[in-house]
N, C-alpha and C positions, 0 to 999 in steps of 0.2 A: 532244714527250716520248714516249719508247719505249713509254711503262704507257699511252696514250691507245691505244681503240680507230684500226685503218685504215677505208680505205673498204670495206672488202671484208665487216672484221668487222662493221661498222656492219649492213651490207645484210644478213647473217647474223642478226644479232639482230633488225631489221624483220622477216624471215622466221619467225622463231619467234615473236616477238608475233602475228602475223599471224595466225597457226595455234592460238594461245593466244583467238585474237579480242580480243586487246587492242589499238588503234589508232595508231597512227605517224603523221608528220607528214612532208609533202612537199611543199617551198616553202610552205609557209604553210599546206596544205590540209589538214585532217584526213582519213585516210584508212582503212577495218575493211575487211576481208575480208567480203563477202556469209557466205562459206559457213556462216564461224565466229561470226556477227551474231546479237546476242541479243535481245530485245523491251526488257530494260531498256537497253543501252546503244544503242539504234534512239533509244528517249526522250529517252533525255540528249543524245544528238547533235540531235534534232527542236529541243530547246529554245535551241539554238547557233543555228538557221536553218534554211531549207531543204535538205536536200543533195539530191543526183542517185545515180545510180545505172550508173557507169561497165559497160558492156560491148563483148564483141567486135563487131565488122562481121557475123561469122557469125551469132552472135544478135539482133543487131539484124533482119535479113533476115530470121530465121525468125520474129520478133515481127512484122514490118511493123513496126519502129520509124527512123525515117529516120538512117541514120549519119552526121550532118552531117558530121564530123569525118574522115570518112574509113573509119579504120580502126577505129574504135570512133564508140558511143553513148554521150552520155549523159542517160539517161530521166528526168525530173523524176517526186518522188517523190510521189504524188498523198497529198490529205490522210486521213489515218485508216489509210494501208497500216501494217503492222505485217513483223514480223521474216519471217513466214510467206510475203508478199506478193513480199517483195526475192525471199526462197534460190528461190521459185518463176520469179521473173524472170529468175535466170540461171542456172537448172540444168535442161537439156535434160530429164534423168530425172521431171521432174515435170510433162512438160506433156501427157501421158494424164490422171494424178490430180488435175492443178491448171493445169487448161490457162490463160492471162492472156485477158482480156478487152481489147480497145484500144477506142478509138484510145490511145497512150503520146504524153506528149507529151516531145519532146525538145530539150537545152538546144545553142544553138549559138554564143552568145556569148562570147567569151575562147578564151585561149589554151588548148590541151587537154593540155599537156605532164604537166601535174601526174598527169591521169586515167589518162594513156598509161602513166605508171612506174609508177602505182597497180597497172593489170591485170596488166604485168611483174613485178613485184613477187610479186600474188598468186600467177600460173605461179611461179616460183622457187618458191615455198612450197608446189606444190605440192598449190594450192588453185583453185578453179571461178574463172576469170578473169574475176570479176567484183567489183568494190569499192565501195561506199558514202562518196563525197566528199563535204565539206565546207568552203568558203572562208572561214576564219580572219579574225576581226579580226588586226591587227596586234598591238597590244597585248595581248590573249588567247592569241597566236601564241608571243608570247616570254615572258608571265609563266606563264599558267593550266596548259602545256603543255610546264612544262621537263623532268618527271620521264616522258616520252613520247621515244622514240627519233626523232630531225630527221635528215631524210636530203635532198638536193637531186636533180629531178629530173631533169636532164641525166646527170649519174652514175651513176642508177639504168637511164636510157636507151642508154647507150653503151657499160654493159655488159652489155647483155640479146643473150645471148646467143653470149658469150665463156665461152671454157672453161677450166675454175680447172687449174691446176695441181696434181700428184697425188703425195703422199710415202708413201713405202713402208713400212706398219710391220709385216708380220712375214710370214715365209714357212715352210711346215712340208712336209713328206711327210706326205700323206693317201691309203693307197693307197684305191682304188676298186674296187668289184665287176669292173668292164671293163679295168681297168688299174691295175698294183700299183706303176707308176712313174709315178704320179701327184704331183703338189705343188700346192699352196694358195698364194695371194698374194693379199695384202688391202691395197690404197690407199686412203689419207685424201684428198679433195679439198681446198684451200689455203682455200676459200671455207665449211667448216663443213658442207659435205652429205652425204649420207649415203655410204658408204665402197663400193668399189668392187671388185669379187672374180673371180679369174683363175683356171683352173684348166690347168696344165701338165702334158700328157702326152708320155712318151718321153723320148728324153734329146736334147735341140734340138743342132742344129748351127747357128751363128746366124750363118750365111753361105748357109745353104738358105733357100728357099719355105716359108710354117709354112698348114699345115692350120686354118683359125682360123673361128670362129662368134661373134657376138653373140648373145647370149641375153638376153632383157629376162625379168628373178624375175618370176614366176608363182606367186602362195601357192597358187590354187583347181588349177591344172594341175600344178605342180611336185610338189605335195608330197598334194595331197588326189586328183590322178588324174580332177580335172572332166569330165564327157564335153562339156562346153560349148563347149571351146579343145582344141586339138593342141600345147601348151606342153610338157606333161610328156613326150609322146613323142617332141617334137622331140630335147629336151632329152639323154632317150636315146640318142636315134640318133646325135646328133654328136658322146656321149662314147665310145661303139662305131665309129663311122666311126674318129676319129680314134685310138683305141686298134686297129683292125686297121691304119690306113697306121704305125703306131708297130711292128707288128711284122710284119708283111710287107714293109716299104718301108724299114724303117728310119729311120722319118721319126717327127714330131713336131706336135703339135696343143696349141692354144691356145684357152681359153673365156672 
């Protein structure tokens, strides 16, 4: 039926739970986002079972914690840790102020598929790739946890890393300090993320070579002039580069 979410929306909406710190379900496993992990819902999950604590290969390394699995850990959850213990466990930023003590012990039994789409998952969302797993009764799996977004792990896997396709919803003239023939253009990505923005200088001939920069948004450099990063001033420079080849060259630039 056409009103049934697809897979793509499905994964979309995982993502924003995620982010919300509400939990999702993948093949059977309950799955929170560390970052967004709260002390109450740490409990409620503790009271379901054990869970683990899915992380990358690179943090596992920098824990000493063994990556059985390869590409990820995952650290059984010792008893009495609380919500502070996890975000300390997988957030690099914390281990000056809350360095971990080991030894960590870590789980190497079963299949890892579920933990792998889990940490996928969280990157998509844009959150510290790490996640708080839990293995589901079967019966708890399909009744306790209907009103919970199910997604299957292979699908979350096969698309990690596939780039959504991008529709175009509005274009204006904006001129610019540097350039008064400047235009805006803002694409939506197909998969729900965040919108994507083009800025075109000159007037293109679109059978030339185009002058073009990737700029990744910078709040602290772009717009507040951070002395910390060279963002804001890049950012300058390549709308000046590209506004003088726009009028000595007769040529045209893209951002």
């Amino acid at each position: 039926m056409s009103l049934a979410p697809t897979t793509t929306e499905m994964i979309a909406r995982a993502r924003s739970d995620l982010r919300l710190g509400v939990p999702v379900v993948i093949d059977g496993y309950l799955v929170l986002a560390v970052e967004t992990l709260s002390d109450e819902r740490l409990r409620d999950v503790c009271t379901l079972g054990p869970p683990v604590v899915a992380i990358t290969q690179r943090r596992a390394e920098t824990l000493k914690a063994r990556p059985y699995d390869g590409d990820l850990a995952r650290v059984v959850l010792p008893k009495g840790a609380d919500a502070e213990w996890v975000h300390a466990l997988a957030d690099p930023a914390k281990d000056l102020s809350a360095p971990m003590k080991g030894p960590l012990a870590t789980e190497r039994e079963g299949d890892p598929i579920a933990h792998r789409a889990a940490i996928a998952l969280c990157k998509a969302a844009r959150l510290l790739p790490s996640a708080l797993v839990l293995r589901l009764h079967e019966a708890a799996a399909s009744t306790q946890f209907n009103d919970l977004t199910h997604l299957a792990a292979p699908t979350i896997v096969a698309i990690q890393g596939q780039r959504s396709a991008l529709s175009s919803i509005v274009s204006a003239r904006v001129p610019l300090e540097v350039a008064e023939q400047a235009r805006l253009h803002v694409f939506r990505p197909d998969d729900g993320a965040e919108e994507h923005y083009a800025i075109e200088i000159g007037r293109p001939d679109r059978n030339m070579p185009v002058l073009a920069r990737l700029h990744s948004a910078c709040f602290t450099g772009d717009l507040l002039g951070s002395l910390k990063c060279d963002c804001g001033p890049q950012l300058d420079a390549a709308l000046e580069a590209m506004a003088r080849h726009a009028r000595e060259d007769g040529g045209w630039g893209i951002m």
